[in-house]
PyMOL CGO cylinders between C-alpha atoms (Angstrom):
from pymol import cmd
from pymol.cgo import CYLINDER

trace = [
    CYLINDER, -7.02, 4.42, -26.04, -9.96, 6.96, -25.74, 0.3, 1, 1, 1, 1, 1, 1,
    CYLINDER, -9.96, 6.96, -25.74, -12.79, 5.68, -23.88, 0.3, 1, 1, 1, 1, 1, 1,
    CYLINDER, -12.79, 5.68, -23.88, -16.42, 5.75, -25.49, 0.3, 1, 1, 1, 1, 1, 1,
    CYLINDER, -16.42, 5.75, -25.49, -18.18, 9.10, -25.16, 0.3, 1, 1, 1, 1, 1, 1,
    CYLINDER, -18.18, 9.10, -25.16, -21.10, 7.13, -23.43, 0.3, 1, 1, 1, 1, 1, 1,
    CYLINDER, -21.10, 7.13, -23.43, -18.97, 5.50, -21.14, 0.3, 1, 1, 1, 1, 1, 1,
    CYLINDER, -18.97, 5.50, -21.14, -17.29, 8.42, -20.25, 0.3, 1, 1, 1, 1, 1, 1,
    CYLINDER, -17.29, 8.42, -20.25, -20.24, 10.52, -19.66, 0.3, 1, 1, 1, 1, 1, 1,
    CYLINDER, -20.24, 10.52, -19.66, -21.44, 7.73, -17.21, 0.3, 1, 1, 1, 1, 1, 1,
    CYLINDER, -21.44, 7.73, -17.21, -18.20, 7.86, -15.44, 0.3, 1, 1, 1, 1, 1, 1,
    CYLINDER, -18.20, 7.86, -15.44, -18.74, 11.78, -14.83, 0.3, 1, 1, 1, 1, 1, 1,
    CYLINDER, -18.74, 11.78, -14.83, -22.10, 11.65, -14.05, 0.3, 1, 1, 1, 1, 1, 1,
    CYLINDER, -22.10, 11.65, -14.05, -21.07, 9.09, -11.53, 0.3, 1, 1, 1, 1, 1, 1,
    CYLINDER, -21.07, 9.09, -11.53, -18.00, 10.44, -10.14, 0.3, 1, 1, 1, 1, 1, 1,
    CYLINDER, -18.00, 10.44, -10.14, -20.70, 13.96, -9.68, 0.3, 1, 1, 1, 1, 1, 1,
    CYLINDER, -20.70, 13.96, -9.68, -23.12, 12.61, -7.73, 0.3, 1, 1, 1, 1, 1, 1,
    CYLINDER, -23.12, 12.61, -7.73, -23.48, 13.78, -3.84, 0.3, 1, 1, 1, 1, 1, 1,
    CYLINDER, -23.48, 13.78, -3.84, -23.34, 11.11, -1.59, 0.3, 1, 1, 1, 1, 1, 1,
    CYLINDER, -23.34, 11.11, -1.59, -22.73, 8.45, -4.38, 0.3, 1, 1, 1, 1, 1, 1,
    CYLINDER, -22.73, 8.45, -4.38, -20.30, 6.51, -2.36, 0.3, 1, 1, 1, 1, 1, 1,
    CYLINDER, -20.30, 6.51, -2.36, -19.84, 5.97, 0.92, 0.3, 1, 1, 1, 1, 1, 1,
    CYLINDER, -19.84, 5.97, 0.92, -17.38, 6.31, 3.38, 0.3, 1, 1, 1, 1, 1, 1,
    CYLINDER, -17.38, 6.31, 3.38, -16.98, 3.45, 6.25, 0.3, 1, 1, 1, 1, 1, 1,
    CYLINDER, -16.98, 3.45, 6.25, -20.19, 2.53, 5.79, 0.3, 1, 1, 1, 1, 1, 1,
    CYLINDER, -20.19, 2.53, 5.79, -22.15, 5.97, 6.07, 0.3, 1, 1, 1, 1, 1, 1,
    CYLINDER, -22.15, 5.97, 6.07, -22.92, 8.10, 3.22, 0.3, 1, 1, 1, 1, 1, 1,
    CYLINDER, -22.92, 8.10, 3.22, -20.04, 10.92, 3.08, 0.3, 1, 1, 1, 1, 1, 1,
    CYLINDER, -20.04, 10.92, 3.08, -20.81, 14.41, 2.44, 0.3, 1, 1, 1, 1, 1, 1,
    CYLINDER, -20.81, 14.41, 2.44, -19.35, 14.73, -1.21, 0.3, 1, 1, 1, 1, 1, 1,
    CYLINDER, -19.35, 14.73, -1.21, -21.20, 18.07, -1.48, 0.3, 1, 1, 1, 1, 1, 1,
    CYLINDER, -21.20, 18.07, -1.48, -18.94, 19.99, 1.17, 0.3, 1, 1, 1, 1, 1, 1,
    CYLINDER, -18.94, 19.99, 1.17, -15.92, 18.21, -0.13, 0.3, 1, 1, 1, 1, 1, 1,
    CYLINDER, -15.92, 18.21, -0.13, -16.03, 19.25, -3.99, 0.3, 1, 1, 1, 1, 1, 1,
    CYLINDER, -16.03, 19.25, -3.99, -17.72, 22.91, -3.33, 0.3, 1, 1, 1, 1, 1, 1,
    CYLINDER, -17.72, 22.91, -3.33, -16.25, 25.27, -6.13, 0.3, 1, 1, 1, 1, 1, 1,
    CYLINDER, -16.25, 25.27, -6.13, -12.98, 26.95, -4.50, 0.3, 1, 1, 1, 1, 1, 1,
    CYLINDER, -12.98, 26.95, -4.50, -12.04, 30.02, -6.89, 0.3, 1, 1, 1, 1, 1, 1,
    CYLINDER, -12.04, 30.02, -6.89, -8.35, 29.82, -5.93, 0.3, 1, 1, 1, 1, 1, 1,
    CYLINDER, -8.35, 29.82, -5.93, -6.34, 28.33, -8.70, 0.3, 1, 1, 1, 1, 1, 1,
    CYLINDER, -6.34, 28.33, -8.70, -4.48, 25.27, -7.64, 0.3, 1, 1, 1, 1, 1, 1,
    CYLINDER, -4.48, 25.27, -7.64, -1.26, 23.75, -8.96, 0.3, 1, 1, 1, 1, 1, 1,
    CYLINDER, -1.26, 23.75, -8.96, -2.10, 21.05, -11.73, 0.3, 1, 1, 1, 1, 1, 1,
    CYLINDER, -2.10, 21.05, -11.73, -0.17, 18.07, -13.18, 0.3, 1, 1, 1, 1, 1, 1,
    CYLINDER, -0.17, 18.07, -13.18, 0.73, 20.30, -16.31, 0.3, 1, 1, 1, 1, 1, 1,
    CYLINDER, 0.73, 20.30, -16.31, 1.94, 23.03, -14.06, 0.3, 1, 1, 1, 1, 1, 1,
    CYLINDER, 1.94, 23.03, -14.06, 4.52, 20.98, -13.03, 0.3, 1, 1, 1, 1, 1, 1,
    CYLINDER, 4.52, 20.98, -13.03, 7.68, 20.57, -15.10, 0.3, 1, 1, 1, 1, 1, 1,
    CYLINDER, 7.68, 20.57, -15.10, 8.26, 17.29, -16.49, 0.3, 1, 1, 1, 1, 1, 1,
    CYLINDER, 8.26, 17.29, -16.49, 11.32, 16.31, -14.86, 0.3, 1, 1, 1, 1, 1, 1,
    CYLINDER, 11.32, 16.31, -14.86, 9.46, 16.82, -12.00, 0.3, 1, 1, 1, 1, 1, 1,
    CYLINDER, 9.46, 16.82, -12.00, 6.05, 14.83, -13.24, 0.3, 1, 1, 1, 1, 1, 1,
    CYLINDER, 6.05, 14.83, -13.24, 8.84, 12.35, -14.20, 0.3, 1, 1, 1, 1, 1, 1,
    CYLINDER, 8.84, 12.35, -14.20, 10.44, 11.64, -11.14, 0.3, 1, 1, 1, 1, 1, 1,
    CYLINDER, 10.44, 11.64, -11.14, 7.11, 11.14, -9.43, 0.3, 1, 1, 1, 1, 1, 1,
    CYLINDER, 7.11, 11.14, -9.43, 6.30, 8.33, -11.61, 0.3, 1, 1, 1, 1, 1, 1,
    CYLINDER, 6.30, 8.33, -11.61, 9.40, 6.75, -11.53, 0.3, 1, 1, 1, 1, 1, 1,
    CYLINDER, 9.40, 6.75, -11.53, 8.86, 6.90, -7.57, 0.3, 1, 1, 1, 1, 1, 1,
    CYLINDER, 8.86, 6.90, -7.57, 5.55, 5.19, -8.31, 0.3, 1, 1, 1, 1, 1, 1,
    CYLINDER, 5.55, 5.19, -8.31, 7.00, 2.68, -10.27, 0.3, 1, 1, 1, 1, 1, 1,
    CYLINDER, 7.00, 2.68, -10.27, 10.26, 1.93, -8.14, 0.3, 1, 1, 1, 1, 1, 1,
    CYLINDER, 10.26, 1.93, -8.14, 7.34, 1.54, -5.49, 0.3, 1, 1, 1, 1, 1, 1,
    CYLINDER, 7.34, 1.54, -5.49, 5.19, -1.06, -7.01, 0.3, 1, 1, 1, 1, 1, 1,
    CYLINDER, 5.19, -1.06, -7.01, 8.63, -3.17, -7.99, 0.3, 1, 1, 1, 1, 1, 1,
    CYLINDER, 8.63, -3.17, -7.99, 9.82, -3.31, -4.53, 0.3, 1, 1, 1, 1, 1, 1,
    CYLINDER, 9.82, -3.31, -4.53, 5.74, -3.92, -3.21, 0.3, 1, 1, 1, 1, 1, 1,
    CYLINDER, 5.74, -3.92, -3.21, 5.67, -7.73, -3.59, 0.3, 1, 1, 1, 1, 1, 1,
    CYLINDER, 5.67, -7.73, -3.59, 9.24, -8.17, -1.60, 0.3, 1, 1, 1, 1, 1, 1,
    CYLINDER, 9.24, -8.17, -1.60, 7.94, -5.77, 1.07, 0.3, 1, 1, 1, 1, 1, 1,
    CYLINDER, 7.94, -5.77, 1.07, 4.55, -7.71, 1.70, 0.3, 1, 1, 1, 1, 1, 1,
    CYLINDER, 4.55, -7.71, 1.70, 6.35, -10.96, 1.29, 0.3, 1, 1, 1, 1, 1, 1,
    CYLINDER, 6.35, -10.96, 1.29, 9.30, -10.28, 3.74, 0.3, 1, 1, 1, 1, 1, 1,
    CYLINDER, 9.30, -10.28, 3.74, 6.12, -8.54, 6.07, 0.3, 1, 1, 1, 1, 1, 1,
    CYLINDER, 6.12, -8.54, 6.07, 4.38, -11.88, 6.11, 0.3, 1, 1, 1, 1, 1, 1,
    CYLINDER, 4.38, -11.88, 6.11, 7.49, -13.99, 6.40, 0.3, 1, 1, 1, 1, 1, 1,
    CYLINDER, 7.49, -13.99, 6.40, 8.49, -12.29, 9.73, 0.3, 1, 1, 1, 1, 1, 1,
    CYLINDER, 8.49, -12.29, 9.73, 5.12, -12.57, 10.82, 0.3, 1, 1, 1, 1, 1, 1,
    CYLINDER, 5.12, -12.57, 10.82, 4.61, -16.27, 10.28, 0.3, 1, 1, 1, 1, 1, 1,
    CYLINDER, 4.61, -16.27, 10.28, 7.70, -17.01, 12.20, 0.3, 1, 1, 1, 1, 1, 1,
    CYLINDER, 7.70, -17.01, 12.20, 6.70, -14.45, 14.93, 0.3, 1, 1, 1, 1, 1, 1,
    CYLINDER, 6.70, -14.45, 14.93, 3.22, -16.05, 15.19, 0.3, 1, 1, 1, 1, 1, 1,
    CYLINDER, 3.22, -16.05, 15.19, 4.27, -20.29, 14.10, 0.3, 1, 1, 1, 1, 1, 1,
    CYLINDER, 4.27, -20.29, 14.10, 7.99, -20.80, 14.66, 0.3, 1, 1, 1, 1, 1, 1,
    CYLINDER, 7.99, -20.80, 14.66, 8.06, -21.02, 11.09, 0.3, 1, 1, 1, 1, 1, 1,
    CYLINDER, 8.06, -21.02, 11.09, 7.28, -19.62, 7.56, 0.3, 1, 1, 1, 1, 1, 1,
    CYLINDER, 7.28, -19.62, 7.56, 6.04, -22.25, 4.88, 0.3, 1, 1, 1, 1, 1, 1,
    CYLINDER, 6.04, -22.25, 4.88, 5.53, -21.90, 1.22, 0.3, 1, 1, 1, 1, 1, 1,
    CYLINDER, 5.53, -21.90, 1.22, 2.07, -23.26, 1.73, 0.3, 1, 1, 1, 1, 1, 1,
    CYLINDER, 2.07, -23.26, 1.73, 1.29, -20.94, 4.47, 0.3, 1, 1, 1, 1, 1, 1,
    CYLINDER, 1.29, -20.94, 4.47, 2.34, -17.92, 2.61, 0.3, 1, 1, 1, 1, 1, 1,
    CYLINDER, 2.34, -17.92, 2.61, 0.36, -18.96, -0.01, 0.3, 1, 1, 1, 1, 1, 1,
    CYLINDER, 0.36, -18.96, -0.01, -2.90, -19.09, 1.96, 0.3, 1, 1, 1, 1, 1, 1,
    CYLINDER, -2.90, -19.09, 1.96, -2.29, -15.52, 4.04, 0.3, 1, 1, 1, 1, 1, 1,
    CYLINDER, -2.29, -15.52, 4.04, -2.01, -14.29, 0.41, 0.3, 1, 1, 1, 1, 1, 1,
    CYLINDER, -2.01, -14.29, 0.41, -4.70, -16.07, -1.21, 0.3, 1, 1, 1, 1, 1, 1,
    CYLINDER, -4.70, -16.07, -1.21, -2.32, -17.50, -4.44, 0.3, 1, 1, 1, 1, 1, 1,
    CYLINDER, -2.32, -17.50, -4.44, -1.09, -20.82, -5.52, 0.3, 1, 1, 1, 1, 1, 1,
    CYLINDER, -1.09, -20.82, -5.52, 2.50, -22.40, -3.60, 0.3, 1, 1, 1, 1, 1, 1,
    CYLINDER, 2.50, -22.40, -3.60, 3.86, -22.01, -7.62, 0.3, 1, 1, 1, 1, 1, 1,
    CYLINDER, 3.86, -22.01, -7.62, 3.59, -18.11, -7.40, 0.3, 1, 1, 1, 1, 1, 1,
    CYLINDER, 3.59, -18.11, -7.40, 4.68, -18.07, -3.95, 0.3, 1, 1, 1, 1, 1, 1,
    CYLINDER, 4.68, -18.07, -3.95, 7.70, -20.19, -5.58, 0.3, 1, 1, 1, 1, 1, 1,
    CYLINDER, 7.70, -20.19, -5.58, 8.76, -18.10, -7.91, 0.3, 1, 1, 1, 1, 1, 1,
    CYLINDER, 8.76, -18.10, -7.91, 8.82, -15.43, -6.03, 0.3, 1, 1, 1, 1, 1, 1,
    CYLINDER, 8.82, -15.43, -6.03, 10.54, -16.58, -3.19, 0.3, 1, 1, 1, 1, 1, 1,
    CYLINDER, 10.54, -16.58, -3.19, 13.26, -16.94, -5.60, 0.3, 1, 1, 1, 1, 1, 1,
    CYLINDER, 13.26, -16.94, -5.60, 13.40, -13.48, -6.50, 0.3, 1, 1, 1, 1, 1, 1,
    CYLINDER, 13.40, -13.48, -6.50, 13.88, -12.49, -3.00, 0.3, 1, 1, 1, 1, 1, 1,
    CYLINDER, 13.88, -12.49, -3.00, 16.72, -15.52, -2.07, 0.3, 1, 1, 1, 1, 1, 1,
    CYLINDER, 16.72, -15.52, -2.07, 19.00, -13.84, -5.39, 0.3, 1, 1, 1, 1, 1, 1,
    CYLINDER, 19.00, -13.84, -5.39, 17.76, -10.35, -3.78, 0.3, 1, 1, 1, 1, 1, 1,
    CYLINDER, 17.76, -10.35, -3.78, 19.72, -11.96, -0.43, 0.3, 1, 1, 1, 1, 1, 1,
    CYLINDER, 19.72, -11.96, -0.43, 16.45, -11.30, 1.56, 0.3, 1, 1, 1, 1, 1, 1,
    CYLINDER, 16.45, -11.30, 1.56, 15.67, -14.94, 2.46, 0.3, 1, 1, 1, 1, 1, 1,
    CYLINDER, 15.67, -14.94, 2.46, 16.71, -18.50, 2.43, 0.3, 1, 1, 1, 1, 1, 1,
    CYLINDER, 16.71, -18.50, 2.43, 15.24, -21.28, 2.21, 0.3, 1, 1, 1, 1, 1, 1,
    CYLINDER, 15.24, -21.28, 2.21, 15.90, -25.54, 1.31, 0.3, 1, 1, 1, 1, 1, 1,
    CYLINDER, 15.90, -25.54, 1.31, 13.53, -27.36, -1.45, 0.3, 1, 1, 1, 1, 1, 1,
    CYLINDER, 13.53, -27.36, -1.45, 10.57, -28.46, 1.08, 0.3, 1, 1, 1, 1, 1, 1,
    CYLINDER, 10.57, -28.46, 1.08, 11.47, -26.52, 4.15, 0.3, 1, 1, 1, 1, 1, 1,
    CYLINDER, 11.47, -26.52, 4.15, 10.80, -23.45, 5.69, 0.3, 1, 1, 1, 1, 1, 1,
    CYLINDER, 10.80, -23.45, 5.69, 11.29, -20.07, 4.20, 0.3, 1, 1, 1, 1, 1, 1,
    CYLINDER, 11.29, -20.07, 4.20, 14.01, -18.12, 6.84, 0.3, 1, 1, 1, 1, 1, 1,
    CYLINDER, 14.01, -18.12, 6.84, 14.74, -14.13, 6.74, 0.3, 1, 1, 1, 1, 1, 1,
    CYLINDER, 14.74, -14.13, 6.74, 18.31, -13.08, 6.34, 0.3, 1, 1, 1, 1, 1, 1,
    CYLINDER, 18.31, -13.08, 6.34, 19.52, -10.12, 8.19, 0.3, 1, 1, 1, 1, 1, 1,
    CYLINDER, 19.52, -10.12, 8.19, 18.46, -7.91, 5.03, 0.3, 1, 1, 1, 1, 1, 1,
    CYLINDER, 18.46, -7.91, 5.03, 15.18, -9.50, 5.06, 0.3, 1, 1, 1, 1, 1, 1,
    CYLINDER, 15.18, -9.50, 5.06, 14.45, -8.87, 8.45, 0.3, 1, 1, 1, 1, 1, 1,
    CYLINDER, 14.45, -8.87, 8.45, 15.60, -5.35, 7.91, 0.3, 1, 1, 1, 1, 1, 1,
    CYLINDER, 15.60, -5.35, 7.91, 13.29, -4.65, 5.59, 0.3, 1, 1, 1, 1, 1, 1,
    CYLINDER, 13.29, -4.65, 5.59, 10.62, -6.57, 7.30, 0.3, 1, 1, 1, 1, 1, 1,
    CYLINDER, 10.62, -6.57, 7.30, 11.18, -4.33, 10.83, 0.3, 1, 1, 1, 1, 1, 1,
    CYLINDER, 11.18, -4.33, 10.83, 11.26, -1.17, 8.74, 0.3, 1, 1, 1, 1, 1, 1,
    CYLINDER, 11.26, -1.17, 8.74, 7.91, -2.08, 6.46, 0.3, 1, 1, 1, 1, 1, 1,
    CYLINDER, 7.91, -2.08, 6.46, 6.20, -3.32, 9.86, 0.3, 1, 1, 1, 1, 1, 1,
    CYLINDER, 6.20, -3.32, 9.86, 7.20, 0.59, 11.19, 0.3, 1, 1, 1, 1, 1, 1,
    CYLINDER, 7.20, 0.59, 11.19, 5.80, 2.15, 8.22, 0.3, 1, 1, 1, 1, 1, 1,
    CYLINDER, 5.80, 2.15, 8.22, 2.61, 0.10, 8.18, 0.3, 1, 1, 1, 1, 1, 1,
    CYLINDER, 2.61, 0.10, 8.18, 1.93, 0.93, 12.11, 0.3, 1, 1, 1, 1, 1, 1,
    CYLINDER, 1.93, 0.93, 12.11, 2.27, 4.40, 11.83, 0.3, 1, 1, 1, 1, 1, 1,
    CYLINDER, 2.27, 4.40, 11.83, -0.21, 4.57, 8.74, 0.3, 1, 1, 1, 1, 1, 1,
    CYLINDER, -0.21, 4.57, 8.74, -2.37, 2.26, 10.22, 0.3, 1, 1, 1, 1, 1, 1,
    CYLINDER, -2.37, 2.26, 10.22, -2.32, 4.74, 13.45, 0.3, 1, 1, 1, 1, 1, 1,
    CYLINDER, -2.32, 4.74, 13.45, -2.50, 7.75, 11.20, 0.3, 1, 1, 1, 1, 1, 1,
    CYLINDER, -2.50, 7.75, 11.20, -6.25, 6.23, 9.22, 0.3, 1, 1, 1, 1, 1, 1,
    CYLINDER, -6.25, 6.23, 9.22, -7.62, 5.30, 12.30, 0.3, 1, 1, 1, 1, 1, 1,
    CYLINDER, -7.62, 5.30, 12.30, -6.79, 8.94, 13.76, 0.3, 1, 1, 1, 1, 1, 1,
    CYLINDER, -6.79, 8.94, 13.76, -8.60, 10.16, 10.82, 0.3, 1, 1, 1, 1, 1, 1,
    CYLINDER, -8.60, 10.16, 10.82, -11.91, 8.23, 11.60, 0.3, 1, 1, 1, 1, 1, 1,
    CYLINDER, -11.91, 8.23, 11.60, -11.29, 5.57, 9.64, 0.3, 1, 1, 1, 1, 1, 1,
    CYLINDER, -11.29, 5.57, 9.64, -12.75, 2.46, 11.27, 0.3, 1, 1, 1, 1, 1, 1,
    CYLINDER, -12.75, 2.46, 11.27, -10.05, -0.37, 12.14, 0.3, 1, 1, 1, 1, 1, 1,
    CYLINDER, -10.05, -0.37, 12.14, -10.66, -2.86, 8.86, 0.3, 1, 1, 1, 1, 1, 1,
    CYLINDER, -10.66, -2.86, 8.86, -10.74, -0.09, 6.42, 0.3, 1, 1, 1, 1, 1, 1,
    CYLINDER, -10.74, -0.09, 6.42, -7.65, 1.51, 8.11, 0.3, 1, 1, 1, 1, 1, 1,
    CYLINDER, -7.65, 1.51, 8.11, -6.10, -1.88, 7.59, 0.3, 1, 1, 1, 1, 1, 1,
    CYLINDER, -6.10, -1.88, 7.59, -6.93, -2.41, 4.11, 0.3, 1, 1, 1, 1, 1, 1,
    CYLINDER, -6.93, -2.41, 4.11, -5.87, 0.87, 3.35, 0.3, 1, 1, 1, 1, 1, 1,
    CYLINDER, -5.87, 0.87, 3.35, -2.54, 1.22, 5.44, 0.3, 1, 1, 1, 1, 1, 1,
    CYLINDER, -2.54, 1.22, 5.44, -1.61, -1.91, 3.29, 0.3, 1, 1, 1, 1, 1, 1,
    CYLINDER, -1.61, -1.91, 3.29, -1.22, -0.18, 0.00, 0.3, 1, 1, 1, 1, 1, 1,
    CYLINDER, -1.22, -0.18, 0.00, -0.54, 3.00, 1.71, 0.3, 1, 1, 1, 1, 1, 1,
    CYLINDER, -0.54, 3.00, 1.71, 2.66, 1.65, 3.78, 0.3, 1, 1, 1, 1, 1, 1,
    CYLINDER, 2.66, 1.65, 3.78, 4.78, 1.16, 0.26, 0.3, 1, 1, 1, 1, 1, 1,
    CYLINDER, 4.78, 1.16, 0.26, 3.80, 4.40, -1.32, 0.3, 1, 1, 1, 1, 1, 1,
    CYLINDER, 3.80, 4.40, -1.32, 4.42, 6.59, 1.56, 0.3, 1, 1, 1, 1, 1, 1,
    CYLINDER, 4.42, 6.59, 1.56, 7.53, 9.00, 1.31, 0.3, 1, 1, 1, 1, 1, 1,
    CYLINDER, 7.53, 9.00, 1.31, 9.83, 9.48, 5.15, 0.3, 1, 1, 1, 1, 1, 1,
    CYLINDER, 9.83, 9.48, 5.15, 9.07, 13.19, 4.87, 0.3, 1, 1, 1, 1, 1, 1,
    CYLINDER, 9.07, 13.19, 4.87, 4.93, 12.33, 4.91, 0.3, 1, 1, 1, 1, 1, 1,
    CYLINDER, 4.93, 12.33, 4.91, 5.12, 9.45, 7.20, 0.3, 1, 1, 1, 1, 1, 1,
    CYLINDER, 5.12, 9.45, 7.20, 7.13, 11.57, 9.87, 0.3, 1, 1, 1, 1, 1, 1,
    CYLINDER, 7.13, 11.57, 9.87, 3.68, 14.19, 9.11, 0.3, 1, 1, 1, 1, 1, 1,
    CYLINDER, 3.68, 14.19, 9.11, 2.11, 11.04, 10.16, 0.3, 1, 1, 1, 1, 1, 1,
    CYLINDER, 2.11, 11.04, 10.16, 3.28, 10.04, 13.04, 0.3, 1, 1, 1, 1, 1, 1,
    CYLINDER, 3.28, 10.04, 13.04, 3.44, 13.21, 14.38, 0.3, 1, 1, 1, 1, 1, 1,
    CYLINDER, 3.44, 13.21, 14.38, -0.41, 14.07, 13.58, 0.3, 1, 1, 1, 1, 1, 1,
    CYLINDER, -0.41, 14.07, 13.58, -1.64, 10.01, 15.17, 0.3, 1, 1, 1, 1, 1, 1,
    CYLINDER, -1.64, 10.01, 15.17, 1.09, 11.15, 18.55, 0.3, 1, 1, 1, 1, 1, 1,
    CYLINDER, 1.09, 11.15, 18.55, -0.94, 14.14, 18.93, 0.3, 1, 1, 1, 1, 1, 1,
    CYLINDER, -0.94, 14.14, 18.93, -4.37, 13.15, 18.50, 0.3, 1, 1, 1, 1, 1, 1,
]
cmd.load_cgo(trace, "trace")
C-alpha cells in the first residue's frame, strides 16, 4: 500500500529536520550527521537479490527464534535471582497474561529447551541453558559496546535488548573488541 502524499510529505519533512529528535535526552546534532557526502554509496538495489534475500531471511530466522531467546534469558534469570521460574512471574517481567506465557512455554518444552509440570515451576534443560548462557554473552557485550558509545545505561539496555538477537558473531566479535579497548 502507498501511503498518502500528505502523509508522506509530513514524514520527510519530519525525518529533515535538524535536531528533531533527540538523543539520550540532549538534542543530537542531525546537521553534521546527514551533511551531503558526494561519494556514491552501495544501495539496497546495488545488491544482488540473492544477496538482499538472504539478509531478510536472516531477519526473519531472527525474529522466530527472538521470543525463545528472551524467554530462556528470563527463565535462567528467575532461577538465578528466586530459586525458581514461575509462569506467573514470567508473565509479570514481561508485562503479558500467564495464557501467553502458556502457550509459549509449550513451544519451547517440544523445542526441548525447558520443562516444566501443570502448576509448577518452569526448569531449563541443558539446551535451554545453552542458549540462555550464550544469549546472556551476546546481550553483555552489546550492552558494553552502547554504553562505550555514550549511550547512557537505560537506553543501552533497552537497546542491547533488541540488538542482542539481531547481531551477527562476525559484528559482535567488532564489538567486543571496540568496548575491551575503550
Amino acid at each position: 500500500m502507498v501511503a498518502p502524499k500528505s502523509w508522506r510529505t509530513k514524514l520527510d519533512r519530519a525525518n529533515n529536520l535538524p535536531y528533531a529528535f533527540t538523543c539520550q535526552s540532549i538534542p543530537c546534532d542531525t546537521d553534521a550527521m546527514t551533511e551531503f557526502d558526494p561519494a556514491p554509496h552501495a544501495t539496497s538495489d546495488d545488491r544482488p537479490a540473492d544477496l538482499r534475500a538472504g539478509a531478510f531471511q536472516g531477519v526473519r530466522e531472527a525474529r522466530r527464534n527472538e521470543l525463545a531467546e528472551d524467554y530462556v534469558e528470563l527463565i535462567a534469570e528467575l532461577i538465578h535471582d528466586q530459586g525458581e521460574a514461575r509462569p506467573v512471574d514470567i508473565a509479570a517481567r514481561l508485562g503479558v497474561k500467564v495464557p501467553t506465557v502458556s502457550k509459549t512455554l509449550d513451544r519451547l518444552a517440544r523445542e526441548g529447551l525447558i520443562t516444566r509440570a501443570k502448576y509448577r515451576s518452569v526448569f531449563l534443560t541443558d539446551d535451554g541453558r545453552s542458549l540462555a548462557k550464550e544469549c546472556r554473552r551476546r546481550h553483555e557485550i552489546v550492552l558494553r559496546f552502547l554504553i562505550n558509545l555514550g549511550l547512557d545505561p537505560v537506553t543501552a539496555e533497552r537497546d542491547a535488548e533488541g540488538i542482542e538477537h539481531h547481531v551477527s558473531e562476525r559484528t559482535l566479535a567488532l564489538f567486543s573488541a571496540f568496548a575491551s579497548r575503550s
